[in-house]
C-alpha positions as CSV (number, residue, x, y, z in Angstrom):
1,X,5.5,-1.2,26.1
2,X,4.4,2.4,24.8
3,X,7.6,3.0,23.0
4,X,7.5,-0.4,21.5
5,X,9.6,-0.3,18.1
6,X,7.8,-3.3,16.7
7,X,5.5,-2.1,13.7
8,X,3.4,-4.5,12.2
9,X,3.9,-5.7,8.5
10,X,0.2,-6.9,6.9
11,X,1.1,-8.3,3.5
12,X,0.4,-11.9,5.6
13,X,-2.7,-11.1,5.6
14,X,-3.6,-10.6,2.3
15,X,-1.1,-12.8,0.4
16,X,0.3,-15.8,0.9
17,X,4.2,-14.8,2.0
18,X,8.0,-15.8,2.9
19,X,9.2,-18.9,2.4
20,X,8.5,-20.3,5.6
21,X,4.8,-19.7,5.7
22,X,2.9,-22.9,6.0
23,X,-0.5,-21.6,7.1
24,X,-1.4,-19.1,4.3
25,X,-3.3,-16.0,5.1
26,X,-4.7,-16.0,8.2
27,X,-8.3,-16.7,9.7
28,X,-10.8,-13.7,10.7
29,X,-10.6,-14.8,14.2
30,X,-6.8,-15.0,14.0
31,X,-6.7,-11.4,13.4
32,X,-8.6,-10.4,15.3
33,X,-6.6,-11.9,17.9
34,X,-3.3,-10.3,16.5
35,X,-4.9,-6.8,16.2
36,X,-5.8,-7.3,19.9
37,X,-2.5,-8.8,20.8
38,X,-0.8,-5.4,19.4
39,X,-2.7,-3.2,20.4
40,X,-2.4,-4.2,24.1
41,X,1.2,-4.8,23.9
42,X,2.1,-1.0,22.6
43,X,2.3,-2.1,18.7
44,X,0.8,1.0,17.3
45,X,2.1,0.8,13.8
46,X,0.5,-1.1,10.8
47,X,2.3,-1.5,8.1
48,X,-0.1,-2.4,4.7
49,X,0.6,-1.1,1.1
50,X,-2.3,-1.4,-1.8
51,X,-0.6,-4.5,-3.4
52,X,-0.6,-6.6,-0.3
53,X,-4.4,-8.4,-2.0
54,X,-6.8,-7.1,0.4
55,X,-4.7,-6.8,3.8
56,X,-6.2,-3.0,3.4
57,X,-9.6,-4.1,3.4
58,X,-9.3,-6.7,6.3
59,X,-7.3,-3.6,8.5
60,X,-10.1,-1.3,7.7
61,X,-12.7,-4.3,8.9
62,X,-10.9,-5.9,11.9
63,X,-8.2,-3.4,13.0
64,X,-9.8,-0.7,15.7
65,X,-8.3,3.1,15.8
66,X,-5.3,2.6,18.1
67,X,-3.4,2.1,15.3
68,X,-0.9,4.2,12.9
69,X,-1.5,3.2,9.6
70,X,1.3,3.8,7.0
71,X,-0.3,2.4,3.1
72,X,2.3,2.5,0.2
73,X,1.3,3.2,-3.7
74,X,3.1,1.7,-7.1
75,X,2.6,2.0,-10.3
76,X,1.4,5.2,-10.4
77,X,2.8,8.0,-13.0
78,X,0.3,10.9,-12.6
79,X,-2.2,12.8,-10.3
80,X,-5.4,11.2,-11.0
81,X,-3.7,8.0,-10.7
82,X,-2.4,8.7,-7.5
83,X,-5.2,10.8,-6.1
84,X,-7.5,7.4,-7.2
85,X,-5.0,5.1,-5.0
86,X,-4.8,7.8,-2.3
87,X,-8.9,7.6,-1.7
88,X,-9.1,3.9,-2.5
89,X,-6.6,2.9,0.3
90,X,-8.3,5.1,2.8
91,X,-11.5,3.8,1.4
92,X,-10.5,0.2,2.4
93,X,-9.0,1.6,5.4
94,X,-12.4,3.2,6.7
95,X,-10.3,6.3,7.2
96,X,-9.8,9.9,6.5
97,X,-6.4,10.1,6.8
98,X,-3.4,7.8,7.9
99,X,-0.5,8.1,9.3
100,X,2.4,8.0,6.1
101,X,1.7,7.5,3.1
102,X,5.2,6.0,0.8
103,X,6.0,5.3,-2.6
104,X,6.7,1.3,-3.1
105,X,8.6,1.4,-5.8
106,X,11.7,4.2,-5.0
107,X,12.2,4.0,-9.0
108,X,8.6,5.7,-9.3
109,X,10.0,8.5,-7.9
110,X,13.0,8.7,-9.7
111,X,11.7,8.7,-12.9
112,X,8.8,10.7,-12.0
113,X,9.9,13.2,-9.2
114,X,6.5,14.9,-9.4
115,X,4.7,12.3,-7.4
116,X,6.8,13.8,-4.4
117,X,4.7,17.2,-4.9
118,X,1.6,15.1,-4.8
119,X,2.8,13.5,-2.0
120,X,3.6,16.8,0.1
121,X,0.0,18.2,-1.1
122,X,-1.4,15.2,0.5
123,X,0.2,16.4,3.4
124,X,-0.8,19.8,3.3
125,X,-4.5,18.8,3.1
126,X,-4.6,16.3,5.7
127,X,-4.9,12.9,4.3
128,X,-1.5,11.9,5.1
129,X,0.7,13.2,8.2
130,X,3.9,11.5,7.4
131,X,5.2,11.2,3.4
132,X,8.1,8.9,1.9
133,X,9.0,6.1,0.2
134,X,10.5,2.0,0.3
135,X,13.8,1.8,-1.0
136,X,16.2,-1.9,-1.7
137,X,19.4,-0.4,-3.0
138,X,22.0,2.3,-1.5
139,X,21.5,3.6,-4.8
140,X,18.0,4.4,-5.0
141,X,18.4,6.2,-1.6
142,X,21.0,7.9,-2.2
143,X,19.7,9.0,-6.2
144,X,16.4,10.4,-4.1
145,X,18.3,12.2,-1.7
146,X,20.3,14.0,-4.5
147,X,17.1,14.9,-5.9
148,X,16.4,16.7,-2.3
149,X,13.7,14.3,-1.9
150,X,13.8,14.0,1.5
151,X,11.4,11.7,3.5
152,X,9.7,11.9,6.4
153,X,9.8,7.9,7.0
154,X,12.1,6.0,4.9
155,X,11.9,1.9,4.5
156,X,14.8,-0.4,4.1
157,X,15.8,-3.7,4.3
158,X,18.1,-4.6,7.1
159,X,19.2,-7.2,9.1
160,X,22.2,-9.1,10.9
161,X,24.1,-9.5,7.4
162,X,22.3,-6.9,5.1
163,X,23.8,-3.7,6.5
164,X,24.2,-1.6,3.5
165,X,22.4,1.3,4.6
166,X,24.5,2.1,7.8
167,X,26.2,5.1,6.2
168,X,23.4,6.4,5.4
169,X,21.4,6.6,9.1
170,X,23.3,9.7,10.0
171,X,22.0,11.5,6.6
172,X,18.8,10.3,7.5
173,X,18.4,11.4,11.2
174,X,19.8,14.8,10.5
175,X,16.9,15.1,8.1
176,X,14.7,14.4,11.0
177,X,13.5,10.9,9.0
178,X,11.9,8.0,10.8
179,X,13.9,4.7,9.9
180,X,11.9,1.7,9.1
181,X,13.6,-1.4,8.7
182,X,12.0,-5.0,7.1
183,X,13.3,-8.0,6.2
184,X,14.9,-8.4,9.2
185,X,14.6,-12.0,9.0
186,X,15.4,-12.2,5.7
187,X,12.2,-14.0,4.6
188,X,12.7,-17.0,7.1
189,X,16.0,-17.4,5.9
190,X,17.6,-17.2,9.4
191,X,15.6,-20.1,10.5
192,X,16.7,-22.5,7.9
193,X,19.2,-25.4,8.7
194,X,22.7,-24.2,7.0
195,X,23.1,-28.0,6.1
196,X,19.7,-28.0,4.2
197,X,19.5,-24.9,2.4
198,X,18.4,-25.2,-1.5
199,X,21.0,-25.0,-4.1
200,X,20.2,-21.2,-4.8
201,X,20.8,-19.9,-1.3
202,X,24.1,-22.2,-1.0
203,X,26.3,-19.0,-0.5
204,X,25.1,-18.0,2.6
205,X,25.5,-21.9,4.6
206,X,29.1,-20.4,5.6
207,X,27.5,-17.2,7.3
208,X,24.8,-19.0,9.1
209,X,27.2,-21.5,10.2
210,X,28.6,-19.3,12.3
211,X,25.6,-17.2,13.6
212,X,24.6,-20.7,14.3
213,X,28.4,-21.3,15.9
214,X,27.3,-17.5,18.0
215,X,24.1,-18.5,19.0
216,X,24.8,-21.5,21.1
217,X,28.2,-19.7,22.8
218,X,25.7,-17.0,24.2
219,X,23.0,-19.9,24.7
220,X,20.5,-17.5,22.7
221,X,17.9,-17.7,19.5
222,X,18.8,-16.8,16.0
223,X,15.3,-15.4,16.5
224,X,16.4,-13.3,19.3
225,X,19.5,-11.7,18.3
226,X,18.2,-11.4,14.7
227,X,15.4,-9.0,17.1
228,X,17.5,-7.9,18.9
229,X,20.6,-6.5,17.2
230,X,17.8,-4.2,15.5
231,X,15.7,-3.5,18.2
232,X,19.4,-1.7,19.6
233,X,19.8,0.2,17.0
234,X,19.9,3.4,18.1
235,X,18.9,4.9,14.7
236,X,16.1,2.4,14.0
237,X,12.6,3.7,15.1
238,X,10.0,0.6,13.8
239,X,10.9,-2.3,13.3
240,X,8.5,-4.3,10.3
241,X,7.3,-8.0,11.2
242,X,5.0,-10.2,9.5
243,X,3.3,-12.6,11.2
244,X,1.0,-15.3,10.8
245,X,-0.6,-15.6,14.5
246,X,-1.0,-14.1,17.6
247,X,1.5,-16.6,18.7
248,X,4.3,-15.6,16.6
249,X,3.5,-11.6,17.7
250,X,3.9,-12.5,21.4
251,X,7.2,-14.5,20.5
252,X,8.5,-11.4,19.5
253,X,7.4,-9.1,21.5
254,X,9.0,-11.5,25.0
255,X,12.2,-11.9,22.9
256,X,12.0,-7.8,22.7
257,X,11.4,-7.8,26.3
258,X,13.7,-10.3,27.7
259,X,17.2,-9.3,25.7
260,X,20.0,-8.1,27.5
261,X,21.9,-6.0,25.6
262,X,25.5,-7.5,25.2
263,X,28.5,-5.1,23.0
264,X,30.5,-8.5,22.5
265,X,27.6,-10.1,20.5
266,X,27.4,-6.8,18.7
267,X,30.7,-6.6,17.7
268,X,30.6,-10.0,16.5
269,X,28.2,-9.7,14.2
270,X,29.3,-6.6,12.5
271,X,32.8,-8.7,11.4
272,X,30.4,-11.1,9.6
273,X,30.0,-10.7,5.8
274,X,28.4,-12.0,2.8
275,X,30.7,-11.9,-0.4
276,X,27.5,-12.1,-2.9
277,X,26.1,-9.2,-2.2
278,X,23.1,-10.2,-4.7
279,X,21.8,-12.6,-2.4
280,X,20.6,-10.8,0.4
281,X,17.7,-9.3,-2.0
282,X,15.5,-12.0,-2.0
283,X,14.3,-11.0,-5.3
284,X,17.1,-13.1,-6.4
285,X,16.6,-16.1,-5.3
């Protein structure tokens, strides 16, 4: 699995996270066992940032060098500030460089667009090879762009019914920028019984019903063809999981391996739609 899209996401293990994590943060042995899990199965990617607690710390300590290492910074308005961040995070990381290096926050970029030339001189000296930034609306993305900000990895949401940023992958890829998708599972939601589903999250028991109603026809996972229908994304070049064990990384990695592709499924999924847009940021919930 050399090319294997899967990157993995590491604010599990430094903060408890998603709303169907019942183990907490994982043991040192457990990920030690994940690290070696990846790195065997072609998961070359780590995904940390310096507000995942001290998952930076714990990559730096139990993670060996076969891995990519993309950090992301927030709150940060100035160039001592981000120079401080910079060092700290490679500090943790026991590195000299790593591989991107993106602005959390898109909005930090917006209001201060000068944190992109820090970000290209970290480039041009060799702490950082790839430079860019997280994004949760169209309109962040699209602000940035307009500012001719234009990343060399980019980081979205996306999944079965959060497709927003479709029109946008052409822009993107003609820019020669890496597409990183997260929240592909939507936090767990996919997982959650449509019948059962707290008051909040009530406008989305129609939607699951019938991924639920699309799973059994094909006799497949919602785990699976939430995977899957990124993984065959053309445009889409890592794909961001969290997990909590080793377990849970070779779950994915089989469903990965196992899928045939099926257009029918495909088209399927793309007539779904969610009418409250608002919910698919879990930030609202």
């Amino acid at each position: 699995m050399t090319d294997c899209k899967l990157a993995l996401g590491t604010v599990q293990f430094g903060l408890p996270y998603g709303i169907n994590n019942k183990q907490g943060i994982p043991s040192e042995s457990e990920l030690k066992h994940i690290f070696n899990i990846a790195a065997q199965k072609g998961v070359n990617v780590l995904d940390t940032a310096s507000a995942y607690g001290n998952a930076e710390n714990k990559i730096g300590e139990y993670a060996s060098n076969n891995f990519q290492i993309i950090s992301k910074f927030s709150k940060i308005s100035n160039k001592i500030e981000f120079e401080n961040n910079l060092n700290n995070s490679l500090k943790k990381l026991r590195s000299t460089s790593v591989y991107g290096y993106l602005a959390h926050v898109a909005q930090d970029l917006i209001d201060y667009p000068d944190l992109w030339n820090l970000l290209v001189e970290s480039k041009e000296k060799g702490k950082v090879k790839k430079i860019g930034f997280s994004v949760y609306t169209t309109t962040e993305l699209e602000k940035l762009l307009s500012l001719r900000i234009f990343p060399d990895i980019v980081q979205l949401p996306y999944s079965l019914l959060d497709r927003k940023f479709e029109n946008l992958f052409t822009t993107l890829k003609k820019n020669q920028c890496e597409i990183h998708v997260r929240s592909i599972f939507l936090q767990g939601l996919y997982f959650l019984n449509p019948d059962e589903l707290p008051i909040k999250l009530y406008g989305f028991k129609k939607v699951l019903l019938e991924l639920t109603s699309i799973c059994n026809y094909y006799n497949i996972s919602i785990h699976e063809l939430a995977l899957n229908f990124i993984n065959s994304n053309p445009n889409i070049d890592k794909i961001v999981i969290g997990v909590d064990n080793a377990i849970q990384l070779e779950k994915n990695i089989e469903a990965i391996k196992n899928w045939k592709n099926n257009s029918e499924i495909t088209e399927k999924i793309n007539l779904l739609e969610i009418y409250n847009k608002e919910l698919l940021n879990p930030s609202n919930w």
